[in-house]
C-alpha positions in Angstrom: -3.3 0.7 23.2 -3.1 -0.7 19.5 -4.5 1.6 17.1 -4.8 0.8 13.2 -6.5 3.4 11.7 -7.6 2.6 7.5 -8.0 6.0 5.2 -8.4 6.2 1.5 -11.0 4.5 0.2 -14.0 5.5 -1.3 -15.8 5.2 -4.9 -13.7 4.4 -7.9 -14.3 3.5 -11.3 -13.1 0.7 -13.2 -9.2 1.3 -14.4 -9.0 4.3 -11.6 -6.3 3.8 -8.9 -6.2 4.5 -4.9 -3.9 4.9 -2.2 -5.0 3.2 1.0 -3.3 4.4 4.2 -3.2 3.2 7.6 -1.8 5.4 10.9 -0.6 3.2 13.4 0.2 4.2 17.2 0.0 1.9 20.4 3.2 -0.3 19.6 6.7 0.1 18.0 5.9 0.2 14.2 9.2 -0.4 12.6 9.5 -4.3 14.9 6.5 -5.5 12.9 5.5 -6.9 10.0 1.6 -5.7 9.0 -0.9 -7.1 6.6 -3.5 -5.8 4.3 -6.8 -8.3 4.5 -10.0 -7.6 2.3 -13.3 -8.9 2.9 -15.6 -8.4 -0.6 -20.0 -7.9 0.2 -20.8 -11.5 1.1 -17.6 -13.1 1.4 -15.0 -13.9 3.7 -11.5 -12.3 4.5 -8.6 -12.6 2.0 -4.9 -12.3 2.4 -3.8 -9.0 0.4 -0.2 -8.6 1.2 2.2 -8.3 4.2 5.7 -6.5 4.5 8.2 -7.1 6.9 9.2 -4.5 9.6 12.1 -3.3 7.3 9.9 -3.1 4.5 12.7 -5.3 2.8 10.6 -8.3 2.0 6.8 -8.2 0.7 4.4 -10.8 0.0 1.8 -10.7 -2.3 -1.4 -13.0 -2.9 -0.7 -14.3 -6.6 -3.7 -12.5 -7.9 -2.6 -9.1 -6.5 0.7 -9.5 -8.2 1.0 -6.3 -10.7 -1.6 -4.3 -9.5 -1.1 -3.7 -5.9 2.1 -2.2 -4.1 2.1 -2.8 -0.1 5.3 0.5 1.6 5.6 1.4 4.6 7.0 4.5 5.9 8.7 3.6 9.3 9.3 7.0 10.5 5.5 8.4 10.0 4.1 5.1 11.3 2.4 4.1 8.4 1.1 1.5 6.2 0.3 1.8 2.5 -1.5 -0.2 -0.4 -1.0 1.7 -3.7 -4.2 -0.2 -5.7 -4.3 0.2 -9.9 -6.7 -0.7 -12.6 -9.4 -1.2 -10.5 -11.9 -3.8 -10.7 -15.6 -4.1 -9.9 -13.9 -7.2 -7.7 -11.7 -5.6 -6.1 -15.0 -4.0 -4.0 -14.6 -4.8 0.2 -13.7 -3.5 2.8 -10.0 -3.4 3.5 -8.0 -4.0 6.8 -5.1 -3.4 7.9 -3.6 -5.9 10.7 -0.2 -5.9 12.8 1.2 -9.4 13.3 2.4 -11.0 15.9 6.0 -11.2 17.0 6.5 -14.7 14.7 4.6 -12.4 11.4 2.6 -15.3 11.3 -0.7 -14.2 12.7 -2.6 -10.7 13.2 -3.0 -10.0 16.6 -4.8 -6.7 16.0 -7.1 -5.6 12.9 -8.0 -1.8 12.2 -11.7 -1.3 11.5 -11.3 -0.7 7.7 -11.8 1.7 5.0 -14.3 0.3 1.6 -13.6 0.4 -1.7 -16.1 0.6 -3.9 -15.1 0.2 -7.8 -18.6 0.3 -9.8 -19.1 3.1 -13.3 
C-alpha cells in the first residue's frame, strides 16, 4: 500500500530553520509529482509547494517564495521541505501528499509531522 511517512519537525524558534522529510513506499516515486500541505491550530489546509516527478519543475504558494525549498531525491524515495526564518505562523502540521496521475489532485496524504515556531 501507499505509505507517506512526515519526519522533521518539532519546536523552533523564530529565524531557526528545519528540514522536513517524507519516506515514501507503496507506489513508484520517481512517476509522481508530490505536495507539501500545512494546516495551522484552527485553520484549514494550505497549498505549500509541489514538484514534479523529475524534480525539474516546482511550484510554490507566493507567500512561501524565498523561504521554503521543496527536492526530492528519487533514488531514496524521498520528499523534502527545507523551511528558513521561521515564523510563529508558519506553526501546523505539515503533510505531505502524492498526486494523482494528472498532478492535479492528492490521492494520498501522510499523517504529518508539526512545527511549532514559538521563543
Amino acid at each position: 500500500e501507499v505509505q507517506l511517512v512526515e519526519s522533521g519537525g518539532g519546536l523552533v524558534q523564530p529565524g531557526g530553520s528545519l528540514r522536513l522529510s517524507c519516506a515514501a513506499s507503496g507506489f513508484t516515486f520517481g512517476r509522481y509529482a508530490v505536495s507539501w500541505v500545512r494546516q495551522a491550530p484552527g485553520k484549514g489546509l494550505e497549498w505549500v509547494s509541489t514538484i514534479a516527478s523529475t524534480g525539474t519543475n516546482t511550484y510554490y504558494e507566493e507567500s512561501m517564495k524565498g523561504r521554503f525549498t521543496i527536492s526530492r531525491d528519487n533514488a531514496k524515495n524521498t520528499l523534502y521541505l527545507q523551511i528558513d526564518n521561521l515564523k510563529s505562523d508558519d506553526t501546523a502540521v505539515y503533510y505531505c501528499a502524492k498526486m494523482g496521475g494528472g498532478s492535479e489532485y492528492p490521492d494520498y496524504w501522510g499523517q504529518g509531522t508539526r512545527v511549532t515556531v514559538s521563543s
